[in-house]
C-alpha angles and dihedrals in degrees: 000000000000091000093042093045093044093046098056095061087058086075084075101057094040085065109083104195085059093028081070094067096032104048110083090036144085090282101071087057112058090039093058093042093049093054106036106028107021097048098043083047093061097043086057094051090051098048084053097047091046097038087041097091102046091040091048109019092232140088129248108241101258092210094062094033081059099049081044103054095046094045087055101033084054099038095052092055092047085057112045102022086064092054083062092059081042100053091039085050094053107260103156101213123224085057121123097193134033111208097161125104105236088051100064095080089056085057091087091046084064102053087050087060099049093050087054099046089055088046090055101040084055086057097069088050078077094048086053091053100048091047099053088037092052098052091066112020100022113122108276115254143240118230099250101026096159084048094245129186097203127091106255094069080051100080131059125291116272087022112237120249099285099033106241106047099256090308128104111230108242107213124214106170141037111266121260097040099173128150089038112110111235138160092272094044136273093341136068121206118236087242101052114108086205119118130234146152136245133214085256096064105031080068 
């Protein structure tokens, strides 16, 4: 969604004849820090929230990941959509002040935006605490919690010094076996002798 959104409005700048008017502004901006921070930075939240509990044994809370997740997905969009309409209206960016006329309306565009970049910053206060929270008093967790097929949600959690507890993992099916029907469910691990069939071959 952050890198889509973010990357759309690339066609803009890709496009001299309007590139001419967009590049020194706000645009620019939010364009650059939807696609290159917000995104990464989700993509860092998620793989926490999914290697925390084999890496810590224990679970994030999912009450806090969610208000987590809405105050920054929001907020994110509160701070960088708006430098869009700023950069379209003519705000050069790299500026501290703005003295000229057809400026001062933006003025309250950019209070907007301040109030949703320390919203938002508040909100990973949240993450913070769920996350140190979570290390010492989380639920603890299964070994395979997400309901993974690959090897890693084979082995203990945490997983002991050398992975897999002194034994090689002997491997019987491709990862990501999932819409098969199995004893555990609707999966089968990679490291299950036990047979089943996929879609593919019950056609």
């Amino acid at each position: 969604s952050m890198f889509v959104s973010g990357g759309v409005s690339g066609f803009f700048l890709a496009q001299p004849s309007i590139d001419i008017m967009l590049h020194a502004t706000y645009f620019v901006v939010g364009h650059f820090h939807m696609v290159m921070g917000v995104a990464a930075m989700f993509g860092i939240f998620a793989a926490t929230y999914f290697w925390f509990p084999k890496m810590a044994g224990r679970m994030m809370n999912e009450t806090l990941g969610k208000v987590h997740f809405w105050l920054s997905f929001v907020g994110a969009y509160c701070i960088f959509m708006p430098f869009h309409y700023l950069g379209i209206a003519g705000n050069i960016r790299r500026y501290s002040s703005f003295p000229d006329d057809f400026l001062q309306p933006l003025i309250p565009v950019h209070r907007w935006i301040t109030v949703a970049a320390l919203i938002t910053g508040a909100a990973q206060l949240v993450f913070l605490y769920n996350l140190i929270h979570s290390r010492f008093w989380g639920k603890l967790a299964t070994d395979n919690p997400w309901e993974g097929t690959s090897l890693e949600w084979s082995t203990a959690t945490p997983p002991p010094f050398d992975n897999f507890g002194g034994k090689h993992p002997v491997v019987y099916h491709d990862p990501y076996q999932y819409g098969v029907q199995s004893s555990v469910g609707d999966y089968v691990m990679q490291t299950s002798p036990e047979q089943v069939k996929t879609e593919h071959e019950e056609k």
